[in-house]
N, C-alpha and C positions, 0 to 999 in steps of 0.2 A: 409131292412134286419132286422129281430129281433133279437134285442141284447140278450146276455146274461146274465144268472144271475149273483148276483158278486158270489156267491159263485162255480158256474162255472168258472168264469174267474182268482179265484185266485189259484183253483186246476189244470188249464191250464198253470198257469205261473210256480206252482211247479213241474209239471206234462217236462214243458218246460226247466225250470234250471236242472234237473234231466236228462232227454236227452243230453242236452248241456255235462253237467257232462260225461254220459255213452260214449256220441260220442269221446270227446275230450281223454277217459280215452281208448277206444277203439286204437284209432288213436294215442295214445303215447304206446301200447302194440305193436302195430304193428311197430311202428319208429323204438324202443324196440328190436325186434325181427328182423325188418332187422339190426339194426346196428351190432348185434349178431353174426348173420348170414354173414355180410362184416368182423366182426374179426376172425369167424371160418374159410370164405375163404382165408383171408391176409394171415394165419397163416403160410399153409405149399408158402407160394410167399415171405413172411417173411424168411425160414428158409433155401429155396433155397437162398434167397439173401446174405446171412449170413451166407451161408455153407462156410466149410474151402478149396471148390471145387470154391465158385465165390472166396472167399478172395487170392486162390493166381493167379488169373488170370494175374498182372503183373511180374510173375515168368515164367507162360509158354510161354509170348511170349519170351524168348531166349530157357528156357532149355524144349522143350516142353508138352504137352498136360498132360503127366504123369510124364516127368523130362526124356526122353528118351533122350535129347539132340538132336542136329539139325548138320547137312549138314557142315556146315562151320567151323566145326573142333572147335572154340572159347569158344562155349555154350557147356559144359560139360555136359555130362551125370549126375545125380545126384540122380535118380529112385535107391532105391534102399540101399544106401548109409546107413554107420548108422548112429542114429539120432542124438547122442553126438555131432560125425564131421561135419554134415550139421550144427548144432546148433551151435558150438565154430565158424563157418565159417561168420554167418550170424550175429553175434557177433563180431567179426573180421571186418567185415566191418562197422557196424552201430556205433561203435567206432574208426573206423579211422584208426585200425592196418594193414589192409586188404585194399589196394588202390584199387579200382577199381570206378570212378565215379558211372556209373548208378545204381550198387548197394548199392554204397556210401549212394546216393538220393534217393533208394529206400527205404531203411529200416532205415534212419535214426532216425524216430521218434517213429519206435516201441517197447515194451516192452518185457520183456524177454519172460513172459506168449506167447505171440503171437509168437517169433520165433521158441518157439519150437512147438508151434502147428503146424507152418510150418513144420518145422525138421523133425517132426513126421508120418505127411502125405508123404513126398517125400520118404521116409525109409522105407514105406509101399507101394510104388509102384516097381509091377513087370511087365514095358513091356517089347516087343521083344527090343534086342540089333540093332539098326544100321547097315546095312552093314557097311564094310570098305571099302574102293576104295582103289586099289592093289600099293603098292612104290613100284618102283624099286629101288633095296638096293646091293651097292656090296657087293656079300657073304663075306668079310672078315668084310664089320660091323656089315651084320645080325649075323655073330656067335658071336662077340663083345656082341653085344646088350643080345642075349639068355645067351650067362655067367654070365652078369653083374645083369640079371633077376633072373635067376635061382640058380648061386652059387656066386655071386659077384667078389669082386677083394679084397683077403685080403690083396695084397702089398701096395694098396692106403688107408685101413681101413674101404670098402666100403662092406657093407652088401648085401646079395640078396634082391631084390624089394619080392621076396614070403615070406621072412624071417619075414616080416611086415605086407604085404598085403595079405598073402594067398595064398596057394598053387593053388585055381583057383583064384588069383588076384580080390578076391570077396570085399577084405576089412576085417577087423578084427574089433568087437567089443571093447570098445565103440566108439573108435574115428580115426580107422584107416581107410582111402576108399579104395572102387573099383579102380583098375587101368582097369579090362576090360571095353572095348568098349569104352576108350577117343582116340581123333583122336593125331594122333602124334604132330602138332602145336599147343596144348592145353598143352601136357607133355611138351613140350620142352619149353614154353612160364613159366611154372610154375614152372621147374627147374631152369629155368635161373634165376628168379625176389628173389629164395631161395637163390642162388650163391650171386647176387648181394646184397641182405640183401631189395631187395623192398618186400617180403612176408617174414611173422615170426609166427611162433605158440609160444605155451606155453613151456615155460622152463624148463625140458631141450630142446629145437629145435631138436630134431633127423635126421629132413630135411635141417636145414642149412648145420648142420656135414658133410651129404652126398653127398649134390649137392655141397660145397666147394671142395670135392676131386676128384668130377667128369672134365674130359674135356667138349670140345666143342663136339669132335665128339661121348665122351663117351654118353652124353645128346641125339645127334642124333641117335646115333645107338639104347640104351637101348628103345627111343621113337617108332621109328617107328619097333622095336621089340613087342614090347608089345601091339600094332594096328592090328597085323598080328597075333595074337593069337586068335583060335576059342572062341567064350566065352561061360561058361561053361550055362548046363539048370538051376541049381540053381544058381542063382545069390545074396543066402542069405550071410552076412560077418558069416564070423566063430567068434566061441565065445569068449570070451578076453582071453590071454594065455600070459601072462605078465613075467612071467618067462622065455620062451624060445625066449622073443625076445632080437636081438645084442646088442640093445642100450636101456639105456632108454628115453624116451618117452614120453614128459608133458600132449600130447594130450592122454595119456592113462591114467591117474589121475582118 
């Protein structure tokens, strides 16, 4: 084979490192360009992961999918709610005022920023109400129950449930809830823990005052009264009106 000149062979080797160069610079534009392209795809896999729709995925397995509440009467409706009272709620528990274990352990390590982002999203969902499955109620507590909702009982010092909650039981801004669509063993389970002093709000408590002067039967009847109430199509709380309520009210601060 005839060899080459040197001065062919040294415009080969520059000729050669220069390729080298172009290839290697080619092939790191392209790495380049996919890695680009893998953070432009992560981006929106990233932002579903992070949505406030995956973040409370351990909230809907009990109250569910939108905070509609479930079947076994327990898991409270919460769709809906205003965001103050889901928030002072979720506070309530993460501090220990509020006993309930699993929510205890859920939210125990979170910060305020985050509960109310929670708060936020539940208080923004409108779905359909639950049916209710029909009690039989002897007429003399279902009319109990309707006075005690509608006009109360001023001899025991006990205000109407609409007086607070709204005339369709929507809740009252900022921190009053919905009573429509809880199943009656949720009301009655929440009256009772206000009676006994195992649940408390903020100071003044409006709900110890009243679950204190309530009975046993009054608790049943006003419950499964207010189960049997159609729920209204707006399910928004009415706006805060703090002057025409009976009592005052810490969660209305």
């Amino acid at each position: 084979m005839a060899s080459c000149p040197v001065e062919s062979v040294s415009l080969l080797r520059r000729f050669g490192t220069a390729l080298a160069c172009l290839v290697l610079c080619l092939h790191g534009a392209a790495a380049s360009a996919q890695s680009t392209q893998g953070r432009a795809d992560a981006i929106p896999a990233f932002k579903k992961l992070y949505s406030i729709e995956a973040r409370v995925q351990g909230c809907v397995t009990c109250h569910g999918q939108q905070g509609q509440g479930t079947g076994d009467g327990y898991f409270p409706r919460i769709a809906g709610k205003p965001a103050g009272y889901l928030y002072n709620q979720l506070v309530a528990f993460r501090d220990g005022t509020r006993s309930y274990p699993p929510m205890n352990y859920l939210v125990a390590y979170l910060p305020d920023a985050y509960l109310k982002e929670i708060a936020v999203h539940f208080s923004e969902q409108r779905p359909a109400f639950n049916p209710q499955p029909p009690t039989a109620t002897d007429p003399s507590l279902a009319e109990r129950g309707r006075v005690l909702a509608t006009a109360g009982d001023a001899s025991k010092g006990v205000p109407a449930c609409i007086a607070c909650h709204g005339k369709n039981l929507t809740g009252m801004q900022p921190g009053i809830p919905g009573l429509a669509g809880l199943r009656p063993a949720y009301v009655v389970g929440q009256l009772t823990r206000w009676r006994v002093g195992e649940r408390r709000a903020a100071e003044p408590d409006c709900m110890k005052r009243i679950a204190s002067r309530l009975s046993d039967s009054d608790i049943t009847s006003v419950a499964n009264w207010l189960a049997q109430q159609t729920p209204p199509a707006n399910a928004s709380p009415e706006p805060s009106n703090v002057v025409r309520m009976p009592l005052a009210c810490g969660s209305q601060r």
